[in-house]
Phi, psi and omega in degrees: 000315182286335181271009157292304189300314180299324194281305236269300172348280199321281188336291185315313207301331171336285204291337199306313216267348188279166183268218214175294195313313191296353216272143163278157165340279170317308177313322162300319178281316174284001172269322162007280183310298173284337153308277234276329169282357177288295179305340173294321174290313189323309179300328156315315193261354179298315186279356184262317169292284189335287186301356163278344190266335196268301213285326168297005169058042142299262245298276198319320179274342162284001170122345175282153199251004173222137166291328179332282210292328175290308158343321166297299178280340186263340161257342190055055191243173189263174194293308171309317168282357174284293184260040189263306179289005176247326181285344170269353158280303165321310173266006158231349190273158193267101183272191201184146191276156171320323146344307204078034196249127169298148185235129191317153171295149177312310168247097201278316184292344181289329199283332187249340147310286164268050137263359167250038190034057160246025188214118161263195192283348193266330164309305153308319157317308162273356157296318188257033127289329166281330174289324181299327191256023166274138191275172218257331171292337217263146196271160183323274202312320152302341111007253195305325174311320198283299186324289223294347157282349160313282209315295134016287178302313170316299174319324191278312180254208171236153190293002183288305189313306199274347161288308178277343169309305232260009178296326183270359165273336180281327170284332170286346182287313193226055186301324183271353195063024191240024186231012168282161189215182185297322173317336218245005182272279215302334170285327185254353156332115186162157156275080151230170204250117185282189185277149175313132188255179182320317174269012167089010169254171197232104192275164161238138172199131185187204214195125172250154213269167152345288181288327171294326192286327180307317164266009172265320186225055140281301206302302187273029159258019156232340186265004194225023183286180199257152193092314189269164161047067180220119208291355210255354176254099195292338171274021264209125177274191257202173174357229161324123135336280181314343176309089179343321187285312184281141206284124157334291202282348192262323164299285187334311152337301205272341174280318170293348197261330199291113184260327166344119181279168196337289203301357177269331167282332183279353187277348215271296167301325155286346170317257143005277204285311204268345150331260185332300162325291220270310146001304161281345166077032173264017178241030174046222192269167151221131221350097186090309220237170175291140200274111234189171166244123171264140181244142187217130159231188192250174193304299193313308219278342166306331181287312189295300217036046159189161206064172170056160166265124194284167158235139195233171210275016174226009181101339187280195183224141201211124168307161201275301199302340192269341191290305170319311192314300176310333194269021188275327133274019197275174143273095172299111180240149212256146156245152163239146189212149204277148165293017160262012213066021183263171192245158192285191167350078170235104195240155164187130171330356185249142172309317198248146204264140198275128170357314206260344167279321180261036160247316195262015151320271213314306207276328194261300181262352184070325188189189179303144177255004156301122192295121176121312188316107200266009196284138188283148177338301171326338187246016185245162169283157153281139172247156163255139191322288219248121206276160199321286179329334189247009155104049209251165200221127189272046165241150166336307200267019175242020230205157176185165184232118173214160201301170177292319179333297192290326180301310146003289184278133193125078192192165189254019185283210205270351174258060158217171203248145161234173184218153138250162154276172197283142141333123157330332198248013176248180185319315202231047217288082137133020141335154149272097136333052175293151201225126186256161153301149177307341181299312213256333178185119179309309197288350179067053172264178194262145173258142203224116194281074209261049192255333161264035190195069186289335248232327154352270165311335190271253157051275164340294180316291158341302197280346172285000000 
């Protein structure tokens, strides 16, 4: 394999460095051709290492609690393409019995359409997309019948093709719609809420189970009536419809008055639900604090209060005027931090870190400080750089936050990771440092985690 791998090196460096101008036309579309199948087996030979790194329990032995998460780090691809490649390995890859007796690929004809590079990821994509959404009745055999017409369909066309193909197989499949079953509810379930986009907004698109629609709409035929709880209406009553307490004729008022469209009323009413829910206080603590939205801006945009964007304490982002709105009943609390951004003296004799120290964590690292890592404050622990046992001090400037994951790797075997703070005299002076294992970087230089301080490095740059 490695004196394969050396041959393949040499081949690319081949094609990087020959020239191109003498080539004719065809001759350009047919190297096209042979690049993309070439690179189409690569994926293939992508899934066969994976399923060699899982049955040999690598991941699990350098410290991951996932190959997702060894993917990352050891390739540097984002979480998405990480785990787009474990699930394509799942569903194309050759697995083995506890025996060690190999076992057919899921989708065996898609699996052997890209080992003969007449297929890529976006064909694969749309094949177990469509596979997916075969209900759970339609029997084995029609099943591999369906696959094998994909895989088919696939050699031939674009994954546009094998998409809209498979609408009408699914519909030949299932003619009546009567053949889904709770299995196949409890499978395609789910919620998800995506990342914030330029204008700070967020979609949501998912499938709610039977029992969840049941139970959503009592609640927005009362939190999503037309008149209530609508922010562009100051008279606009509040919560519950149904509330005793709200005045008859002043909803009616607010309804005639109300242009929103549903969907702008279901957003208004869950807006609404989750205010209250976090208010009543029925969802207690979360590590250490009260479960609350922490918002952290700087002295100027309090002072300015209008333009740039505050952070809250799950990664998101909120213009300063709506951040003020919310703090208008809050309990403010002021930290201070050095010119570097570190927050000054906050120390105490006990192992575990005190409120007020992993409120100003929050405010100081945003998240996890492992380099790379996106978990937001919410999902992290305190860590101590240097750790208790080993004579590490429960102060601020010893302190740091990371997710449970990373914290894991963070040992003293031979796949672990350690931290410091940054030196006074380095770019980032009292930083949290990680220092990776040799798997992850031979030379072990130290990282410094700049995915909750985009703005840093552009900073950094200027100055130079």
């Amino acid at each position: 394999m490695v004196q394969h791998l050396s041959m393949l090196a040499a081949a690319v460096d081949g094609l990087l460095d020959a020239g191109l101008t003498e080539m004719s036309d065809g001759e350009v579309v047919d190297m096209m051709r042979g690049v993309e199948q070439s690179l189409r087996r690569a994926d293939a030979l992508s899934h066969r290492l994976i399923v060699e790194s899982v049955e040999r329990s690598v991941p699990a032995s350098l410290g991951y609690n996932s190959p997702k998460k060894m993917l990352i780090d050891v390739l540097r691809i984002s979480a998405a393409d990480a785990s787009a490649r474990v699930a394509a390995a799942r569903e194309l890859g050759v697995w083995h019995t506890l025996s060690g007796d190999p076992m057919p690929p899921a989708l065996p004809e898609t699996a052997a359409a890209q080992h003969d590079g007449a297929i890529g990821v976006g064909h694969v994509r749309a094949i177990t997309k469509v596979m997916r959404k075969i209900p759970h009745a339609v029997g084995n055999e029609a099943l591999a019948d369906a696959e094998a017409v994909l895989a088919r369909l696939a050699r031939e066309g674009t994954p546009e093709d094998v998409e809209q193909a498979g609408h009408r197989l699914l519909a030949y499949l299932n003619p009546d719609g009567n053949l889904g079953d709770d299995r196949d509810r409890k499978r395609r379930r789910g919620i998800s809420i995506g990342r914030q986009d330029t204008e700070l907004m967020s979609k949501i698109s998912g499938e709610l189970d039977p029992v969840a629609r049941a139970l959503l709409d009592p609640i927005l035929a009362k939190w999503a009536r037309p008149g209530m709880n609508n922010p562009d209406d100051p008279e606009s009553p509040s919560g519950d419809a149904e509330d005793p307490s709200i005045d008859r004729e002043m909803l009616a008022a607010a309804a005639a008055r109300d242009t929103r469209t549903a969907a702008q009323r279901h957003h208004d009413a869950f807006s609404a639900m989750f205010r209250v829910l976090l208010e009543s206080g029925m969802l207690g603590r979360h590590r250490g604090l009260p479960t609350t939205v922490i918002v952290t801006m700087t002295l100027e945009q309090l002072e300015r209060a209008i333009g740039g964007l505050a952070t809250t304490a799950t990664g998101g982002l909120l213009p300063i005027e709506d951040a003020l709105a919310m703090a208008e009943d809050a309990h403010p609390v002021l930290a201070l931090f050095d010119h570097a951004g570190r927050p000054l003296h906050l120390g105490r004799r006990r192992r575990l870190a005190g409120a007020d120290q992993r409120l100003a964590l929050i405010a100081a690292d945003a998240g996890c400080t492992r380099p790379g890592c996106a978990a937001p404050a919410s999902l992290c622990a305190v860590h101590h750089v240097t750790d208790w046992h080993k004579g590490g001090r429960t102060d601020i400037d010893s302190l740091a936050l990371v997710c449970d994951a990373c914290h894991a790797q963070v040992n003293d075997g031979p796949a672990g990771w350690s931290t410091r703070s940054a030196p006074e005299h380095s770019t980032y002076p009292g930083r949290t440092e990680w220092i990776p294992p040799p798997h992850i970087d031979p030379t072990r230089r130290p990282r410094i985690n700049h995915r909750h301080h985009p703005g840093e490095l552009i900073e950094h740059a200027r100055r130079q």
